[in-house]
BAKOL-196399 format. One line per field, with one value per residue: y negated, z, x of N, C-alpha, C in turn. Coordinates in steps of 0.02 Angstrom, whole numbers, plus 50000, padded with zeros to 5 digits. Example, Ala and Ser with C-alpha at 12.3 -4.5 7.8 and 13.67 -1.06 7.14 Angstrom:
% residues 2
nY = [50284  50112]
nZ = [50390  50354]
nX = [50660  50642]
caY = [50225  50053]
caZ = [50390  50357]
caX = [50615  50684]
cY = [50165  49998]
cZ = [50390  50394]
cX = [50660  50645]
***
This chain:
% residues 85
nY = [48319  48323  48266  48371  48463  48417  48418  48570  48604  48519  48604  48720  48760  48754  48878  48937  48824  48798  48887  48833  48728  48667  48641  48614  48573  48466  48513  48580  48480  48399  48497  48537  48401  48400  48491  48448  48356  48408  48487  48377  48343  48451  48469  48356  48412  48511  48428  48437  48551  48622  48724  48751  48913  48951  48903  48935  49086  49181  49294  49439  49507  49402  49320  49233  49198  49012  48947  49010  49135  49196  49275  49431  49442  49473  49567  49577  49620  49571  49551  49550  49461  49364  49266  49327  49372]
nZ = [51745  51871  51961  51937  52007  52146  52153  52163  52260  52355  52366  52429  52524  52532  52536  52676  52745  52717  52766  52892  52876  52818  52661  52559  52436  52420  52406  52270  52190  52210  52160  52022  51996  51978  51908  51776  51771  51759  51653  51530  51551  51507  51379  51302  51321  51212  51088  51081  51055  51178  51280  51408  51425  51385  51458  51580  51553  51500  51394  51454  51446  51425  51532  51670  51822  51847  51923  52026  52172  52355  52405  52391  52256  52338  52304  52335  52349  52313  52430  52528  52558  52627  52732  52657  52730]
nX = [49461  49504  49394  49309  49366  49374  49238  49226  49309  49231  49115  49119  49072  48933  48853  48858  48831  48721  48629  48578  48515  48345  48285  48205  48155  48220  48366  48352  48300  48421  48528  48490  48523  48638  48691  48640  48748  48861  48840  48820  48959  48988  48942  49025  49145  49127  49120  48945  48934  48899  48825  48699  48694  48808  48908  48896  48856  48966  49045  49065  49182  49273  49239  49347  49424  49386  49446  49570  49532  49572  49496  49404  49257  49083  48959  48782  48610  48493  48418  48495  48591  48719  48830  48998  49141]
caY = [48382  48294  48241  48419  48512  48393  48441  48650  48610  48505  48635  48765  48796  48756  48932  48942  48777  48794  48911  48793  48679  48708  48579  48672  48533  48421  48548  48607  48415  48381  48551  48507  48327  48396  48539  48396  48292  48452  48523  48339  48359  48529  48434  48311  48460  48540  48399  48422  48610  48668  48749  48797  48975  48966  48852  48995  49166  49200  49369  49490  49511  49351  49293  49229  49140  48945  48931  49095  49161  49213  49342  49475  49419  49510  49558  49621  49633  49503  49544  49580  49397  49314  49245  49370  49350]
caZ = [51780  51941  51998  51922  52054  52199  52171  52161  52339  52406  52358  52391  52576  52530  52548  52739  52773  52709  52812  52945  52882  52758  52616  52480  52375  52396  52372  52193  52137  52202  52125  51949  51961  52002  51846  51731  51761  51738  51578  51517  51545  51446  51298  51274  51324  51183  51054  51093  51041  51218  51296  51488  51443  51338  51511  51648  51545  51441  51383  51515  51429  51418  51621  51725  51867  51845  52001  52078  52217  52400  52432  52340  52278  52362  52263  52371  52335  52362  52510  52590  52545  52696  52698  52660  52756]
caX = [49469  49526  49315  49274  49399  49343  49165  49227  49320  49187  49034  49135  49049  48880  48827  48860  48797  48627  48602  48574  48459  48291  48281  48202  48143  48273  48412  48340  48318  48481  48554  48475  48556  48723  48691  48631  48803  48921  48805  48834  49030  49020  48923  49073  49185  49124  49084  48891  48892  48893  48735  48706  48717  48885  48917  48883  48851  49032  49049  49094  49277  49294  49251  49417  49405  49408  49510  49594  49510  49587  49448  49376  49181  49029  48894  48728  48549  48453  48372  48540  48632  48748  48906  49056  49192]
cY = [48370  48284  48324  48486  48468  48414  48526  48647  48594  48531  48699  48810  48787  48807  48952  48890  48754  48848  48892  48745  48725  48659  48598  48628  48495  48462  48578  48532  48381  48434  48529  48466  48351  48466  48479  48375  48348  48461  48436  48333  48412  48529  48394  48353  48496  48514  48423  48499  48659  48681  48778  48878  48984  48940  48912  49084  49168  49259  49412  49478  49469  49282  49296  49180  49047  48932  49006  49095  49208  49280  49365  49459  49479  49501  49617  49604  49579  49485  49546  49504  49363  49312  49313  49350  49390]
cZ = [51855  51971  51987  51970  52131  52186  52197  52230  52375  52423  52399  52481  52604  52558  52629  52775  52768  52725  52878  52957  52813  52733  52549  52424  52367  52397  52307  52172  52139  52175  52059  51925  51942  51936  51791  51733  51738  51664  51541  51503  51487  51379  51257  51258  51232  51100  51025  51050  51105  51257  51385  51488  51412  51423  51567  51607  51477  51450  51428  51508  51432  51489  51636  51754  51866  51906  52061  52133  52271  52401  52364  52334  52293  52339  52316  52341  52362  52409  52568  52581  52592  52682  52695  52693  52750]
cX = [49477  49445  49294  49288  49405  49292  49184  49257  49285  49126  49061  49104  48957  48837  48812  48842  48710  48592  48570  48527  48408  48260  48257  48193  48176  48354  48395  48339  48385  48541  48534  48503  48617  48727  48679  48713  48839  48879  48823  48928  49044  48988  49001  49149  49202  49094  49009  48863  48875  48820  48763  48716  48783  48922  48966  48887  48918  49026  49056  49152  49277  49291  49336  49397  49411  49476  49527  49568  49555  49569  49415  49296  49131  48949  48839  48676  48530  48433  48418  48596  48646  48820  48956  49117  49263]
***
């Protein structure tokens, strides 16, 4: 849990930094790797019944935040997506 909550602090300003640069193909192969190693965690997690959508899509009722959140999250349209502050 300790490498799994260093990665969630160290990603956790991705969003506002890739704004800055434009890496398209090597941010999706290095996004995939870094989904491969966690989906691998949530196999062993789950003695090898867990699946990427059991992973990421839990029920509605059944969402809570892994790690409490400061700020309230901001959901926009696609076309309208920048950092929230």
């Amino acid at each position: 849990m300790a490498e799994l909550m260093a990665i969630y602090c160290h990603t956790r300003p991705i969003g506002a930094l890739s704004q800055s640069e434009r890496c398209v193909s090597e941010y999706q192969m290095t996004a995939r790797s870094i989904i491969t190693h966690l989906l691998e965690g949530w196999a062993n997690q789950t003695d090898g019944q867990g699946t990427i959508d059991d992973l990421l899509l839990a029920p509605r009722n059944l969402r809570t935040p892994a790690v409490p959140s400061t700020r309230r999250a901001v959901y926009l349209p696609l076309g309208e997506r920048r950092l929230a502050s």
